[in-house]
C-alpha positions as CSV (number, residue, x, y, z in Angstrom):
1,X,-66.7,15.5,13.8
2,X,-69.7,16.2,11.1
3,X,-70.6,13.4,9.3
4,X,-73.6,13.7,6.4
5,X,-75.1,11.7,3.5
6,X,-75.2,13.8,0.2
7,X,-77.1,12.6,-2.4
8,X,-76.2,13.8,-6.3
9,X,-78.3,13.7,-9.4
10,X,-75.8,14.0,-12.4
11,X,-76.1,14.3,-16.0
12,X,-77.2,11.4,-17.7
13,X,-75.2,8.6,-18.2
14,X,-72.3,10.3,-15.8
15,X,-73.3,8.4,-12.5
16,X,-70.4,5.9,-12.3
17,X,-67.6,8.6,-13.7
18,X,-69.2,11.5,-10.6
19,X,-69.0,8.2,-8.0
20,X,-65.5,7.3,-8.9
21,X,-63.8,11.4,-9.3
22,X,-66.1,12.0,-5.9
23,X,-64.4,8.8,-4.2
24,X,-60.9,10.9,-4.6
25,X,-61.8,13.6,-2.4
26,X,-60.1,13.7,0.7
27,X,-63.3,13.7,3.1
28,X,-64.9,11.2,1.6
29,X,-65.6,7.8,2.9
30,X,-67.6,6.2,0.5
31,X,-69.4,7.3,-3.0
32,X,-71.5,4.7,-4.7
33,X,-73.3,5.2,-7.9
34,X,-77.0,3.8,-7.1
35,X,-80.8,3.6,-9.3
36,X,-83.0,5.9,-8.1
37,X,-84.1,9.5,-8.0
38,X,-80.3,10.1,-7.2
39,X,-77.3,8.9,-8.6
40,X,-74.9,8.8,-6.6
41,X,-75.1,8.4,-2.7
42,X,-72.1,9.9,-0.2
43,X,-71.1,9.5,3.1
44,X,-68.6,12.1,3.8
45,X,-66.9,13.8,7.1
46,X,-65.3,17.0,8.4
47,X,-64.4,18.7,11.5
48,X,-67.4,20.9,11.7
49,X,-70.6,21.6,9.9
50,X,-68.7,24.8,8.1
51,X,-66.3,22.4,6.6
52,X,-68.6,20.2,5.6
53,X,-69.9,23.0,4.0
54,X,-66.8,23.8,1.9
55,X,-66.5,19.8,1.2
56,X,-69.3,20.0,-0.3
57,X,-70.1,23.4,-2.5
58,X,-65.7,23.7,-2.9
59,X,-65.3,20.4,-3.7
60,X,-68.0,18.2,-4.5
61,X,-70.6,20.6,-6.5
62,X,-67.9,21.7,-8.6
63,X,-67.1,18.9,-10.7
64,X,-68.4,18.4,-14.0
65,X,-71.3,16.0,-14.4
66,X,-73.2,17.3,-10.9
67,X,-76.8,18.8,-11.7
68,X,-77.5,18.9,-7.6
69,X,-76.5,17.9,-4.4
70,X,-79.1,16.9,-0.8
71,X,-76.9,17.2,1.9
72,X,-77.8,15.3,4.9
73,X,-76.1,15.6,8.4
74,X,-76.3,12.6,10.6
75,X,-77.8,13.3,13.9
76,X,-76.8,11.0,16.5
77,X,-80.3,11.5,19.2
């Protein structure tokens, strides 16, 4: 199993409606809307680092609100 942080600017004002529609996605562990120079921080999951893949440009970068996405695998050294 993948597992990765992805961290999403939105449109203005979006943060908290992304966070919550993000949440839904099977996947997903946890989506928080936070301050900074992102919006919205993810912890997600997946078989491997192709599905993680898809997760993320099928399913996440798709909805409405996203302006761009950091995806950050977690490497266990």
């Amino acid at each position: 199993m993948v597992e990765a942080y992805i961290l999403v600017q939105t449109e203005v004002g979006r943060a908290a409606e992304v966070a919550s529609r993000i949440a839904e996605i099977e996947g997903v562990r946890q989506a928080e809307d936070v301050t900074g120079p992102y919006d919205v921080i993810v912890r997600a999951y997946a078989d491997d680092i192709d599905s993680l893949g898809r997760l993320v440009v099928a399913r996440i970068q798709r909805l409405e609100g996203i302006a761009r996405t950091l995806t950050c695998p977690i490497v266990k050294i």
